[in-house]
KOLDRENDREN-230847 format. One record per residue: x, y, z of N, C-alpha, C, O, CB in turn; residue number from 1. Coordinates in Angstrom, 1 decimal. Glycine has a CB too. Example, Ala and Ser with C-alpha at 12.3 -4.5 7.8 and 13.67 -1.06 7.14 Angstrom:
// KOLDRENDREN-230847
      n.X      n.Y      n.Z     ca.X     ca.Y     ca.Z      c.X      c.Y      c.Z      o.X      o.Y      o.Z     cb.X     cb.Y     cb.Z   num
     13.2     -5.7      7.8     12.3     -4.5      7.8     13.2     -3.3      7.8     14.2     -3.3      8.5     11.3     -4.5      9.0     1
     12.8     -2.2      7.1     13.7     -1.1      7.1     12.9      0.0      7.9     13.4      1.1      8.0     14.1     -0.6      5.7     2
***
This chain:
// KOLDRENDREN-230847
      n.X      n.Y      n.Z     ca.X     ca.Y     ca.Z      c.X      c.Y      c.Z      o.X      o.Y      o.Z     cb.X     cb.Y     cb.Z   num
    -28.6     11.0      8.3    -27.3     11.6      8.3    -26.6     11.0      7.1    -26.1      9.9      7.0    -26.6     11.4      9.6     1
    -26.4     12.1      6.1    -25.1     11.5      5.1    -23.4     11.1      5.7    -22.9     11.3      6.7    -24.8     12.8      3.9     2
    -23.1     10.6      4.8    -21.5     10.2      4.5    -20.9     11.5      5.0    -20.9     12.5      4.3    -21.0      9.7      2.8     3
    -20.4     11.3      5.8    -19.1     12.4      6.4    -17.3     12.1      6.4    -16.6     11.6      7.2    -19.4     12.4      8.1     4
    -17.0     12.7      5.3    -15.3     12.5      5.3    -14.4     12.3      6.4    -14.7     13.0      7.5    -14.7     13.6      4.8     5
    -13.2     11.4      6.3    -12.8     11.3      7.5    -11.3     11.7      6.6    -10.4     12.2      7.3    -13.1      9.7      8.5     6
    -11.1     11.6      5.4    -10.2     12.3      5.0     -9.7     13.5      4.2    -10.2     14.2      3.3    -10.0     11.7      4.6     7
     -8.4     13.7      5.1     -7.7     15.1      4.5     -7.2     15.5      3.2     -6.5     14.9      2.4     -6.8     15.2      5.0     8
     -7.7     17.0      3.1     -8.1     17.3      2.2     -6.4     18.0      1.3     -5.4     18.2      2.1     -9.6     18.3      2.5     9
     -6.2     18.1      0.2     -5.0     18.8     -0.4     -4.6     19.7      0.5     -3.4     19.6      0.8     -5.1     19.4     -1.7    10
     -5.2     20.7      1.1     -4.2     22.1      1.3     -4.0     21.3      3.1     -3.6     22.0      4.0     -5.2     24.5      0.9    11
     -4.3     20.5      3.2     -4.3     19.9      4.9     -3.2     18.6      4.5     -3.4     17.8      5.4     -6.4     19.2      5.8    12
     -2.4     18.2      3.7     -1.2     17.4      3.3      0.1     18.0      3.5      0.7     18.9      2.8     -1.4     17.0      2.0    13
      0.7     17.1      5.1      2.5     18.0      5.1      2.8     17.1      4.4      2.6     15.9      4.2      3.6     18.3      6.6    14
      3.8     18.4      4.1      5.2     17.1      2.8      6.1     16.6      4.2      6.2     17.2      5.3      7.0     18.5      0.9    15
      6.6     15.4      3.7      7.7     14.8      4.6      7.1     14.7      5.9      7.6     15.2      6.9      9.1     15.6      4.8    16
      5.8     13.9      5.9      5.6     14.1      7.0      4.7     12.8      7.1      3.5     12.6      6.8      5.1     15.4      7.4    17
      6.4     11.4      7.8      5.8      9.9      8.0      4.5     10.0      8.4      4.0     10.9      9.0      6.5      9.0      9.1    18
      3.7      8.9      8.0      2.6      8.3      8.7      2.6      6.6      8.4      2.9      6.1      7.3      1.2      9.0      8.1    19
      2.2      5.8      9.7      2.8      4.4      9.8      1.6      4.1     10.3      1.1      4.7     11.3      4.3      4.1     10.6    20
      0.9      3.1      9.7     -0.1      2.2     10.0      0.0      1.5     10.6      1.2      1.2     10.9     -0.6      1.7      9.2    21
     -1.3      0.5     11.3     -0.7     -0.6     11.8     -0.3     -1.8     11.1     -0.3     -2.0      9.9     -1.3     -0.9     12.7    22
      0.1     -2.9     12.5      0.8     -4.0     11.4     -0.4     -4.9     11.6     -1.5     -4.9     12.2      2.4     -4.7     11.8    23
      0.4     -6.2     10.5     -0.8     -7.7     10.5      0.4     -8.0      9.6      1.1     -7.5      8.7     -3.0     -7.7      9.7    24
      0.1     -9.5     10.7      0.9    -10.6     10.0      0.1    -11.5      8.8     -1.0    -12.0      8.6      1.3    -11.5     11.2    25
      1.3    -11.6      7.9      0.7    -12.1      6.7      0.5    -13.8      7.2      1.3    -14.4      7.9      1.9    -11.9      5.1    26
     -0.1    -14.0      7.0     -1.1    -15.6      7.5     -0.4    -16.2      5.7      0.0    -15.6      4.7     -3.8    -15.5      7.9    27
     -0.8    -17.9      6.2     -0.7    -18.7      5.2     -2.3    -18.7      4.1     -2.4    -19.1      2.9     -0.4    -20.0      6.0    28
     -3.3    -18.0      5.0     -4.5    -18.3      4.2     -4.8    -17.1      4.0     -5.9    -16.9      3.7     -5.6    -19.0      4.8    29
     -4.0    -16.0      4.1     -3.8    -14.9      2.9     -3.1    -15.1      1.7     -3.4    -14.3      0.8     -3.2    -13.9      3.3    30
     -2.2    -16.0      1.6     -1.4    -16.3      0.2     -2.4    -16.9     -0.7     -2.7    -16.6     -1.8     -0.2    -17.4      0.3    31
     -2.9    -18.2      0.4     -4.2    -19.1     -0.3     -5.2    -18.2     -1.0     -5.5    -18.2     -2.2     -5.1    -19.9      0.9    32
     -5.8    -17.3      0.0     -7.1    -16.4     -0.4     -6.7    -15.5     -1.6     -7.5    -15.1     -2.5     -7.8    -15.4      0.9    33
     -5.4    -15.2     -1.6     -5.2    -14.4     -2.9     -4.7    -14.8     -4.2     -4.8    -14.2     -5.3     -4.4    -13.6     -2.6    34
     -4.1    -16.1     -3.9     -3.7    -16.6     -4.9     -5.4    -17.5     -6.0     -5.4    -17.8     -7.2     -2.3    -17.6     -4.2    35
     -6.4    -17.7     -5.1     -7.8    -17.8     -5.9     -8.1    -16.9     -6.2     -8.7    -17.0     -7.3     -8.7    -18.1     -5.5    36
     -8.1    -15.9     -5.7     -8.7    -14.1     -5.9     -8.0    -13.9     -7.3     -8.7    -13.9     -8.4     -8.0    -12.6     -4.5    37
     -6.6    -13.8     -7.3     -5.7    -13.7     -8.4     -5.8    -14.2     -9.6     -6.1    -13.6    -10.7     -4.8    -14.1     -8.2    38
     -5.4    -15.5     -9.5     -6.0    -16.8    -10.1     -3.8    -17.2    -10.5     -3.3    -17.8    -11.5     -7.7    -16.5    -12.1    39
     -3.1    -16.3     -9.0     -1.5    -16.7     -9.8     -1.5    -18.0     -8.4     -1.7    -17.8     -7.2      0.3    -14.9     -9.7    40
     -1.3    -19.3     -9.4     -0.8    -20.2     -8.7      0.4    -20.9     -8.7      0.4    -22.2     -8.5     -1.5    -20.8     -8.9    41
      1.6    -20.2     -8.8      2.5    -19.9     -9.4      3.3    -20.8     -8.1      3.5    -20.2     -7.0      2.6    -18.3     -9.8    42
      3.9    -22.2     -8.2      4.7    -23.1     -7.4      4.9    -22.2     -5.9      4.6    -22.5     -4.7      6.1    -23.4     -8.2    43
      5.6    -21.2     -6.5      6.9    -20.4     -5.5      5.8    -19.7     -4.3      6.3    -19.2     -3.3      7.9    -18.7     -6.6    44
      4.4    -19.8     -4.4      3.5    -19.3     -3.6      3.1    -20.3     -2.6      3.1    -20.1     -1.4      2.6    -18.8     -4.2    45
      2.4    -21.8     -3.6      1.8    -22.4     -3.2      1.6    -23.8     -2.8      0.6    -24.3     -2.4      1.3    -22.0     -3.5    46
      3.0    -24.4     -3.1      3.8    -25.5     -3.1      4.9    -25.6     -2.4      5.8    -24.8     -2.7      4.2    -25.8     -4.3    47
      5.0    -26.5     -1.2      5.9    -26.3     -0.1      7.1    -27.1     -1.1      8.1    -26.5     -1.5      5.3    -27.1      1.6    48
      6.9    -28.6     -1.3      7.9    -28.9     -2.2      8.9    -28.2     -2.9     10.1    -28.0     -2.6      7.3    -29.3     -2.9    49
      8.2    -27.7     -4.2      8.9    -27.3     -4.9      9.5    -25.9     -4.3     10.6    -25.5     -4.8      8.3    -27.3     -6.0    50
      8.9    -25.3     -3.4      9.5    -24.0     -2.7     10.8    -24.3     -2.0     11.8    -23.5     -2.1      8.5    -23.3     -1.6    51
     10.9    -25.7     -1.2     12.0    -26.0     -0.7     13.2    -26.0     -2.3     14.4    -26.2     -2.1     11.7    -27.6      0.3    52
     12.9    -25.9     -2.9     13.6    -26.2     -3.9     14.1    -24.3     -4.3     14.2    -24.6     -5.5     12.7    -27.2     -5.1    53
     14.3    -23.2     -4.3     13.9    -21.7     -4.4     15.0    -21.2     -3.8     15.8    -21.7     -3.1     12.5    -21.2     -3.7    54
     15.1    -20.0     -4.3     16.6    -19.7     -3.1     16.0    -18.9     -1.6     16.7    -18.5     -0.7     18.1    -18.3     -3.9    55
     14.7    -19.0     -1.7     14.6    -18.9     -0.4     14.4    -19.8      0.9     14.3    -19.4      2.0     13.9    -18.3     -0.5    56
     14.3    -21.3      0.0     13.6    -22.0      0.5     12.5    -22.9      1.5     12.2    -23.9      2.1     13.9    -22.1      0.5    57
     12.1    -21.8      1.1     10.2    -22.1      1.5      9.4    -21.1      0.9     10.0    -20.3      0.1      9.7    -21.8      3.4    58
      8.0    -21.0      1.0      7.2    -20.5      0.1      7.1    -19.3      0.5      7.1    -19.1      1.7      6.1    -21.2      0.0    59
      7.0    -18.0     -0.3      6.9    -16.8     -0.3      5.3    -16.1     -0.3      4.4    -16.8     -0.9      7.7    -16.6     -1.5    60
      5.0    -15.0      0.2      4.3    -14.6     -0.4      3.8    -14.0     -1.9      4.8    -14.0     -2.7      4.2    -14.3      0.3    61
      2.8    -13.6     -2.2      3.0    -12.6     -3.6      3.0    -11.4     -3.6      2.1    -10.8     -3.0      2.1    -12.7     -4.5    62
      4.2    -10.8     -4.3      4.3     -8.8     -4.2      3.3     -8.5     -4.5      3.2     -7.3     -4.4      5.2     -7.9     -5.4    63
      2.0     -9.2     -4.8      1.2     -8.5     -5.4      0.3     -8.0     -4.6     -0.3     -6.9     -4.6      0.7     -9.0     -6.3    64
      0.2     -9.3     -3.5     -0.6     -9.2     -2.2      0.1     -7.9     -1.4     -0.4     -6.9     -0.9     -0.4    -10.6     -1.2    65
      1.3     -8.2     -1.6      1.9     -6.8     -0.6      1.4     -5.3     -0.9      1.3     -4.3     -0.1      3.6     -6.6     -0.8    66
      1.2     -5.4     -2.0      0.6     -3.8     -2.3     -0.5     -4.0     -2.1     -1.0     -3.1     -1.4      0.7     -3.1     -3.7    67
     -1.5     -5.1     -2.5     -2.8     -5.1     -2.3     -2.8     -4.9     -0.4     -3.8     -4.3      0.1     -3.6     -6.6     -3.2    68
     -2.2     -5.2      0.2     -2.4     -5.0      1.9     -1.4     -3.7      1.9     -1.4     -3.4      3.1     -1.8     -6.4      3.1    69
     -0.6     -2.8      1.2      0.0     -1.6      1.5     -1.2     -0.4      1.4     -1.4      0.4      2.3      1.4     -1.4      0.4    70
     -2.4     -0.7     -0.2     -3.0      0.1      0.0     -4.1      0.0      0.9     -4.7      1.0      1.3     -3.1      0.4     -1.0    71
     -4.5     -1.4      1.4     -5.5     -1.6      2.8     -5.1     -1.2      4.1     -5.9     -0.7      4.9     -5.8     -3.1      3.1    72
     -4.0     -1.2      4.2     -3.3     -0.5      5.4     -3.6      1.5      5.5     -4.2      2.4      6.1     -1.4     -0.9      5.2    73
     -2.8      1.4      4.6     -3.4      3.1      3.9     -4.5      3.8      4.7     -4.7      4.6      5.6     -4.2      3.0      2.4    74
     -5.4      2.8      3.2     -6.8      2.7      3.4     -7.7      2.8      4.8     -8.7      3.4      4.8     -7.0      1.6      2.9    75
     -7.1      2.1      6.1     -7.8      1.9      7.3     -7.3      3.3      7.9     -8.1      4.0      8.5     -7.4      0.2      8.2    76
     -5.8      3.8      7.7     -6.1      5.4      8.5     -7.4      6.7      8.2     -7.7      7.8      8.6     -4.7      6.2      8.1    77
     -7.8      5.8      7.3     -8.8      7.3      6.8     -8.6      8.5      6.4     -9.5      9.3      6.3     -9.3      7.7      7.6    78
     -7.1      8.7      6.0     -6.8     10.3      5.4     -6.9     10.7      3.9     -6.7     11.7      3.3     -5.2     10.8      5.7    79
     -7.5      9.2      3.6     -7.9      9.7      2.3     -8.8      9.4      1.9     -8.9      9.6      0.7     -7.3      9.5      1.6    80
    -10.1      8.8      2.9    -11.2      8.4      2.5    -12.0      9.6      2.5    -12.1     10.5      3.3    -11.7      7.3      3.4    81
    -12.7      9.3      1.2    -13.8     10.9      0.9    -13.2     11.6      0.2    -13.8     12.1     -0.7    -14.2     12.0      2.2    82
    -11.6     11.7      0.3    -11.2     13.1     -0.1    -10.3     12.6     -1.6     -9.7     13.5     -2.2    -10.2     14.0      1.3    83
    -10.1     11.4     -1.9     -9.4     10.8     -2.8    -10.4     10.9     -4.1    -11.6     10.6     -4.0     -9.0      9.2     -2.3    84
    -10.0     11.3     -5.0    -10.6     11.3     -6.5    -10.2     10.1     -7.6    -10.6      9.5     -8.5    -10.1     12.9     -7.2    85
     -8.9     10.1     -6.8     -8.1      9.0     -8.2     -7.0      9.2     -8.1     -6.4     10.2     -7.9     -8.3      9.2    -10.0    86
     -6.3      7.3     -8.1     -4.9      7.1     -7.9     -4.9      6.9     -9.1     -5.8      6.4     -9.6     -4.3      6.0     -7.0    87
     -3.4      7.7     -9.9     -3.0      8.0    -10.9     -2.4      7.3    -11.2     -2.8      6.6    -12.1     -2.7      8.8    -11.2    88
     -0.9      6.9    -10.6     -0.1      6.0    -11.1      0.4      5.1     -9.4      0.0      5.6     -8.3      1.3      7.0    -12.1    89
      1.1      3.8     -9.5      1.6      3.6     -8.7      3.1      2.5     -8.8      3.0      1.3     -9.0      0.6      3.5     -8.1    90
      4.3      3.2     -8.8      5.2      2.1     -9.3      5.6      1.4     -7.8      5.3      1.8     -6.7      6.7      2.7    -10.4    91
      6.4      0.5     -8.3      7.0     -0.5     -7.0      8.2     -1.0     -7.4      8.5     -1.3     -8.5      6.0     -1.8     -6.6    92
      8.9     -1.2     -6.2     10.0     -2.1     -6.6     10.0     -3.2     -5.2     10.2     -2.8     -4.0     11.6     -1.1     -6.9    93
      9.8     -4.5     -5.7     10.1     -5.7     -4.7     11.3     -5.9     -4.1     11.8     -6.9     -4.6      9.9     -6.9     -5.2    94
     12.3     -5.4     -3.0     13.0     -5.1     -2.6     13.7     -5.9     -1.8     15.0     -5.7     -1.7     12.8     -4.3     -2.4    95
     12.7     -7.1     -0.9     12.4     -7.9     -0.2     11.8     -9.3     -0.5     11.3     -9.3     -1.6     11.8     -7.3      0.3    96
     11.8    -10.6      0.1     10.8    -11.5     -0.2      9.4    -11.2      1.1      9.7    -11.1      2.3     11.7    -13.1     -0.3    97
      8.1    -11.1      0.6      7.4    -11.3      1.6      7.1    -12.8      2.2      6.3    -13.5      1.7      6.4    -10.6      1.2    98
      7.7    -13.0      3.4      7.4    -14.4      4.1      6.5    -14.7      4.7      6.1    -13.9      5.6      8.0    -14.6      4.8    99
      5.7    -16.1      4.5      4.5    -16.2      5.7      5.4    -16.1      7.2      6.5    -16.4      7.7      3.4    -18.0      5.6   100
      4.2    -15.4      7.6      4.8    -14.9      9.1      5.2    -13.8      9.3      5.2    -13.3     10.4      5.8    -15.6      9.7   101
      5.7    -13.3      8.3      6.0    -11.3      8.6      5.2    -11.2      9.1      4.3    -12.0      9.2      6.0    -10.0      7.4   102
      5.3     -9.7      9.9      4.5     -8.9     10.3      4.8     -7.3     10.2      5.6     -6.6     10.8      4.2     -9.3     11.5   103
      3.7     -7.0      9.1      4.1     -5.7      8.4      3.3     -4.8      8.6      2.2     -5.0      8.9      4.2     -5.7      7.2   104
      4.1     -3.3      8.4      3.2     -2.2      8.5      3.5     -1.3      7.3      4.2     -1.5      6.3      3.3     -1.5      9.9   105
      3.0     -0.2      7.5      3.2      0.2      6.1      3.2      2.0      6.2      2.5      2.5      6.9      1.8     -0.5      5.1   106
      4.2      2.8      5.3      4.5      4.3      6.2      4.3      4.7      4.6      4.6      4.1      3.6      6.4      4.8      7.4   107
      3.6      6.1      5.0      3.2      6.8      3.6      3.7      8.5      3.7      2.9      9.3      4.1      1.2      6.6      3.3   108
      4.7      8.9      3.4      5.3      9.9      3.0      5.1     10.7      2.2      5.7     10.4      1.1      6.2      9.6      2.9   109
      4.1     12.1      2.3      3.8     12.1      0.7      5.0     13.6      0.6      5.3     14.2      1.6      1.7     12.5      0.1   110
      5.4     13.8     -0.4      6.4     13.9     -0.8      6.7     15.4     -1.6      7.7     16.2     -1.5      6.5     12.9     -1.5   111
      5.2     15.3     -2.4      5.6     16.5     -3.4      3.9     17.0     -3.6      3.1     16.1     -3.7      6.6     15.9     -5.2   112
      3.6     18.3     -3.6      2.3     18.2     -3.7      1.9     19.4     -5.2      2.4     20.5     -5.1      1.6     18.5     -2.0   113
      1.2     19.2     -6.0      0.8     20.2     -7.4      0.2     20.5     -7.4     -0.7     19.7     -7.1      0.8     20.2     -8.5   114
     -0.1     22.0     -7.7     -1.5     22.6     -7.5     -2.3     22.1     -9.1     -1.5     21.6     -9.9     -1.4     24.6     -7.2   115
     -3.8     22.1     -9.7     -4.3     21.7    -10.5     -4.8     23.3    -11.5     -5.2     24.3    -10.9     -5.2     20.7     -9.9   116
     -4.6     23.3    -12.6     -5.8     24.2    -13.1     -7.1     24.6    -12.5     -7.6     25.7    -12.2     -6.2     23.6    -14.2   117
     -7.4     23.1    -12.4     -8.9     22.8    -11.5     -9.2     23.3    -10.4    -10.0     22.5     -9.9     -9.2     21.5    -11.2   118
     -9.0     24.2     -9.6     -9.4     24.5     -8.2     -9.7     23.6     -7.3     -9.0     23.6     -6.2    -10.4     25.2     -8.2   119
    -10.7     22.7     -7.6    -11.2     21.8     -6.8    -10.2     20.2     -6.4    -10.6     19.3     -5.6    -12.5     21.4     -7.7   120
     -9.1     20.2     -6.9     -8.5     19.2     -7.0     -6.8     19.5     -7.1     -6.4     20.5     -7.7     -9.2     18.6     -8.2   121
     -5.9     18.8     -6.5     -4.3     18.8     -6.8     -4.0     17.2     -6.9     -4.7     16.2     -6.9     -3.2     19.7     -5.4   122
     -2.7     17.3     -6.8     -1.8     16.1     -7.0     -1.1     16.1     -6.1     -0.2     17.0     -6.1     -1.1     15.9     -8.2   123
     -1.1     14.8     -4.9      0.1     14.8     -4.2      0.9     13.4     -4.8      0.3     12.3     -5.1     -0.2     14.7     -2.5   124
      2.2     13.5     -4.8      3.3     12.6     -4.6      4.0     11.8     -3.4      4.9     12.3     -2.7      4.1     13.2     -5.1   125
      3.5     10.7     -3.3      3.7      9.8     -1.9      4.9      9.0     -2.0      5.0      8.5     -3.1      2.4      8.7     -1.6   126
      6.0      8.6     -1.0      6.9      7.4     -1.0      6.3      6.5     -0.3      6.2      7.0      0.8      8.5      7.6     -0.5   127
      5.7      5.4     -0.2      5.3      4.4      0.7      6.4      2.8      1.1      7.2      2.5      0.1      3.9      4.0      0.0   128
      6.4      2.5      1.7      6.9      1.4      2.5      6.3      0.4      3.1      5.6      0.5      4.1      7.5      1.8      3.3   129
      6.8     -0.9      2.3      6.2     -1.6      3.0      6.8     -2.6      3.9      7.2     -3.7      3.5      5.4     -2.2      2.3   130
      6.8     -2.2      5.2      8.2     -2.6      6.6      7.9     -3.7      7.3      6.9     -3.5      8.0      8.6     -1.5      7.8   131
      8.8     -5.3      7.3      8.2     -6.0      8.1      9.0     -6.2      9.5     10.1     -5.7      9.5      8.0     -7.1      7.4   132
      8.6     -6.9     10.6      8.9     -6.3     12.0     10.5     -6.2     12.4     10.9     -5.9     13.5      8.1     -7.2     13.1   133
     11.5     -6.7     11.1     13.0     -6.5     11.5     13.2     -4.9     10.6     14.1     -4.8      9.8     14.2     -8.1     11.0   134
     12.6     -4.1     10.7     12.1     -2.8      9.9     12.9     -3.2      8.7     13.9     -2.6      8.7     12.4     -1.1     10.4   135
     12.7     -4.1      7.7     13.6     -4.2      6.7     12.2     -4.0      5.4     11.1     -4.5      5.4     14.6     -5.8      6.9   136
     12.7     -3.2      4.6     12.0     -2.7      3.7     11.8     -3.7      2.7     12.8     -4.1      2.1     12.5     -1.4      3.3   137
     10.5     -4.4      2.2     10.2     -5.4      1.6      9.6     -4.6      0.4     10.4     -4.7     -0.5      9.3     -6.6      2.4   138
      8.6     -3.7      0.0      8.4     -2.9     -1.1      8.6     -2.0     -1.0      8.5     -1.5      0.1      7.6     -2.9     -1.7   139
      8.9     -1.2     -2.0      9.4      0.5     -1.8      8.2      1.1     -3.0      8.0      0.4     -4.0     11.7      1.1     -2.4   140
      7.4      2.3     -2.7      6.1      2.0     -3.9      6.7      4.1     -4.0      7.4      4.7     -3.3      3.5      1.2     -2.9   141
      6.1      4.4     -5.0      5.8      5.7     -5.3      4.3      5.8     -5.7      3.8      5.0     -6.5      6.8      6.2     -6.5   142
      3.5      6.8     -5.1      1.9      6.8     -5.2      1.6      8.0     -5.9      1.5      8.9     -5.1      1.0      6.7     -3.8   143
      1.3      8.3     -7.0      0.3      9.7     -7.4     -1.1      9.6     -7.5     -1.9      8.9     -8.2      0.7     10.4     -8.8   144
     -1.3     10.6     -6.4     -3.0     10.5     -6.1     -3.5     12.1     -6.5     -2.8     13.2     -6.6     -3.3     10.0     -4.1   145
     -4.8     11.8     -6.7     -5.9     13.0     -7.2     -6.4     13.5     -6.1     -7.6     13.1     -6.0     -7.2     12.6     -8.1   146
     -5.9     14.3     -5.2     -7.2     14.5     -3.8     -7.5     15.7     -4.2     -6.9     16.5     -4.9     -6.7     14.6     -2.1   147
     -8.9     15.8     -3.7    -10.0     17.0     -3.6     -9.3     18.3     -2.4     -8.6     18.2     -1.4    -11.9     16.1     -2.9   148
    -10.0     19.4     -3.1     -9.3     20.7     -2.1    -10.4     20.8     -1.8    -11.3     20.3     -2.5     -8.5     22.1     -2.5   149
    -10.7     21.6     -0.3    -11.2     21.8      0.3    -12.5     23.4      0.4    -12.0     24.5      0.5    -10.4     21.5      0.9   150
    -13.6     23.3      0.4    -14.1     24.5      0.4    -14.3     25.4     -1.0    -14.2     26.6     -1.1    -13.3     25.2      1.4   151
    -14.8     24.2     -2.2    -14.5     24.3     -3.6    -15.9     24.7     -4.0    -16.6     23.6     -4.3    -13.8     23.0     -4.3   152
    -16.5     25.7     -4.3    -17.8     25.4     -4.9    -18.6     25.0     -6.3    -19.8     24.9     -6.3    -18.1     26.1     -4.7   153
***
């Protein structure tokens, strides 16, 4: 048995129409594991010291992790697995500090959808959110993605 899609295809995408993943709390040995992955060892992550020193005073996570777990969250609903060709662009704005100990989820709104020359393919426009459990919005992302249409020969 081959690979069977679990994700939806362009002409099966409502506009304005939330979808909210689940949550997971950001752990201390997700900052750790990413900040090796990364190679950003950057005080404000990974130094209790000098973090007490910050205007947040204590250590933060990295925005960077936050997207990298906005698009894993995504990712685990399956509506775009199979059916995704290519994320085109994705901006962000850090809106929030992410804290060890949040616990976040993440809502993907797609927004605007273009049909392609190509038959086989469009463009949707996503607002995503990345919300930790006092729903206070810690990244705000815009996603343009490449999904495949359906029934294309």
């Amino acid at each position: 048995m081959g690979y069977i899609n679990r994700g939806i295809y362009f002409e099966d995408i409502e506009i304005d129409k939330e979808i909210y993943t689940a949550r997971r709390t950001i752990l201390d040995c997700d900052v750790a594991n990413f900040a090796g992955l990364s190679g950003d060892y950057n005080p404000l992550h990974i130094d209790d010291e000098y973090a007490k020193t910050n205007i947040f005073g204590k250590r933060i996570a990295h925005g960077t992790l936050g997207i990298a777990i906005m698009t894993g969250q995504v990712n685990q609903l399956g509506i775009f697995e199979g059916t995704t060709i290519a994320l085109i662009e994705m901006q962000n704005k850090f809106k929030k500090p992410i804290m060890i100990g949040d616990t976040v989820h993440s809502v993907i709104i797609p927004i605007k959808k273009i049909s392609s020359k190509n038959p086989s393919r469009g463009i949707v426009e996503c607002d995503v959110f990345l919300v930790n459990q006092d729903d206070k919005i810690l990244i705000e992302a815009k996603w343009t993605l490449m999904i495949a249409c359906k029934n294309v020969a």
